[in-house]
C-alpha positions in Angstrom: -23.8 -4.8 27.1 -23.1 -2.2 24.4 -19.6 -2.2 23.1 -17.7 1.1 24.6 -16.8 3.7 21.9 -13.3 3.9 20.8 -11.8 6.6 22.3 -9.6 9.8 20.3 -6.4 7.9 20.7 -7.7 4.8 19.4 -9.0 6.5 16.4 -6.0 8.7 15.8 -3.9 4.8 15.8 -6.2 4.0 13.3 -6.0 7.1 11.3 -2.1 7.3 11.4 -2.0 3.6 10.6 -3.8 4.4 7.1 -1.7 7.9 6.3 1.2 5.9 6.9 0.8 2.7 4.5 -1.0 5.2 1.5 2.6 7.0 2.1 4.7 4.1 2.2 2.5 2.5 -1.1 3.6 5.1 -3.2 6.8 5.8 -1.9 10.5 4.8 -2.7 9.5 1.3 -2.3 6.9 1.9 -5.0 10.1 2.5 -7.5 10.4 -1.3 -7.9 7.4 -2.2 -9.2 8.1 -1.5 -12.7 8.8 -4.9 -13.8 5.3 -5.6 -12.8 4.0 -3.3 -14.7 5.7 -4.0 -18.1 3.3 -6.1 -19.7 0.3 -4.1 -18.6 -1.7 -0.6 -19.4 0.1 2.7 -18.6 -3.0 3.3 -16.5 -4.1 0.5 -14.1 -4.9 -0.4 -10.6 -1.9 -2.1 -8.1 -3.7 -3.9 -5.0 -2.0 -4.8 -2.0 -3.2 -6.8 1.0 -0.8 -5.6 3.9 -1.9 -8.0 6.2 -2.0 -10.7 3.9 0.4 -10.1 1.6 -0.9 -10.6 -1.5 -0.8 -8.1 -4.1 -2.8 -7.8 -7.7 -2.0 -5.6 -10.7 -5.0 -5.4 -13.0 -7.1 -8.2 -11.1 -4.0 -10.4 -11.8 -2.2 -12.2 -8.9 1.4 -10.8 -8.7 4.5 -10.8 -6.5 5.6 -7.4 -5.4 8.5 -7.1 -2.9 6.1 -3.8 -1.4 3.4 -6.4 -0.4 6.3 -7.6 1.9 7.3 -4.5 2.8 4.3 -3.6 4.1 3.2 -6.6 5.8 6.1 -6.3 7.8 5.7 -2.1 8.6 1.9 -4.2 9.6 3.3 -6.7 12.0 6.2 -4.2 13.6 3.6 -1.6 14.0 1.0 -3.2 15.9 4.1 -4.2 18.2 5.4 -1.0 18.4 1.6 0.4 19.1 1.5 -2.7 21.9 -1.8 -3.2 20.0 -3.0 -6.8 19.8 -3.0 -8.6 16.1 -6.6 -8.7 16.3 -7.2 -5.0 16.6 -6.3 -5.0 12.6 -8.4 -7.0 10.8 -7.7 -5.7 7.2 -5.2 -3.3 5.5 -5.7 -3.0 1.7 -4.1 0.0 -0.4 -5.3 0.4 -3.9 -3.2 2.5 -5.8 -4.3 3.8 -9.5 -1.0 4.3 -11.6 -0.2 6.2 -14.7 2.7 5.0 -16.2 4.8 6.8 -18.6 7.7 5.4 -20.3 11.1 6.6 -20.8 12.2 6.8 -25.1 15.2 4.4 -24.0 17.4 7.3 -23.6 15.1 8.5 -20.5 14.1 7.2 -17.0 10.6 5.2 -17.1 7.9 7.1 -14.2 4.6 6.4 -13.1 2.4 8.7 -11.1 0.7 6.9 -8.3 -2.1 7.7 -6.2 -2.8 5.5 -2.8 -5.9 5.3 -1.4 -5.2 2.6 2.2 -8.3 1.2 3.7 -7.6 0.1 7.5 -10.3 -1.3 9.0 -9.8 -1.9 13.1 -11.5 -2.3 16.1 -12.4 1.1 16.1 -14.0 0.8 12.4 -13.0 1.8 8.7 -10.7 4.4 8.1 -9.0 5.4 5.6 -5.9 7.5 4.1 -4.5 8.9 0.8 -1.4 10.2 -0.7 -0.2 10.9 -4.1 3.5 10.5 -5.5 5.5 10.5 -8.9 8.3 7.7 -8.9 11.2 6.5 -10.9 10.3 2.9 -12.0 13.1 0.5 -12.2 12.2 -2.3 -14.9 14.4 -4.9 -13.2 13.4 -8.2 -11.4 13.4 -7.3 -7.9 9.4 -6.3 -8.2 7.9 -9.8 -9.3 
């Protein structure tokens, strides 16, 4: 028996879902990612695996307090939704940075843009957003 198409709500879920992490990627969360940025490029690549948790900077395995962040907006969203865990079966944002830092005097910033692939039981969708950020070079990031 073919499988019935998803209807416009379902889609619209799906669609809101990947707006929503591409926004939260790149937004005041993404502020604390500087420290993982220190020893790399000024232009680069941040992964992050929202329902896994994992994040990458650069192909390079990395801790970043927004994986967590994200994986829980994941899990509270789907409750929120009353949408089953298994209606999300991956949530990956890539975001490309450019990094620019501050002369010591100056605030360090990075311009980030957030591309978030969802992909659901109503298929792949996906969402963007672009945002320019304060970076704070402490430790809470890695």
């Amino acid at each position: 028996m073919p499988k019935a198409r998803p209807t416009r709500r379902e889609r619209g879920f799906a669609l809101d879902f990947a707006n929503q992490l591409a926004q939260m990627a790149v937004g005041v969360e993404a502020m604390f990612v500087g420290s993982a940025l220190q020893r790399e490029p000024h232009v680069g690549v941040i992964e992050i695996d929202a329902v896994a948790r994992t994040a990458s900077v650069n192909g390079h395995s990395v801790e970043l307090a927004l994986a967590g962040y994200l994986n829980r907006w994941v899990i509270a969203e789907l409750e929120r939704k009353a949408l089953e865990r298994s209606w999300l079966s991956g949530a990956v944002v890539t975001i490309q940075y450019v990094w620019t830092p501050g002369n010591g005097h100056q605030t360090d910033w990075a311009e980030f843009t957030a591309v978030a692939q969802v992909t659901s039981t109503v298929g792949k969708t996906s969402g963007t957003f672009v945002n320019t950020q304060p970076l704070v070079m402490g430790k809470r990031s890695v």
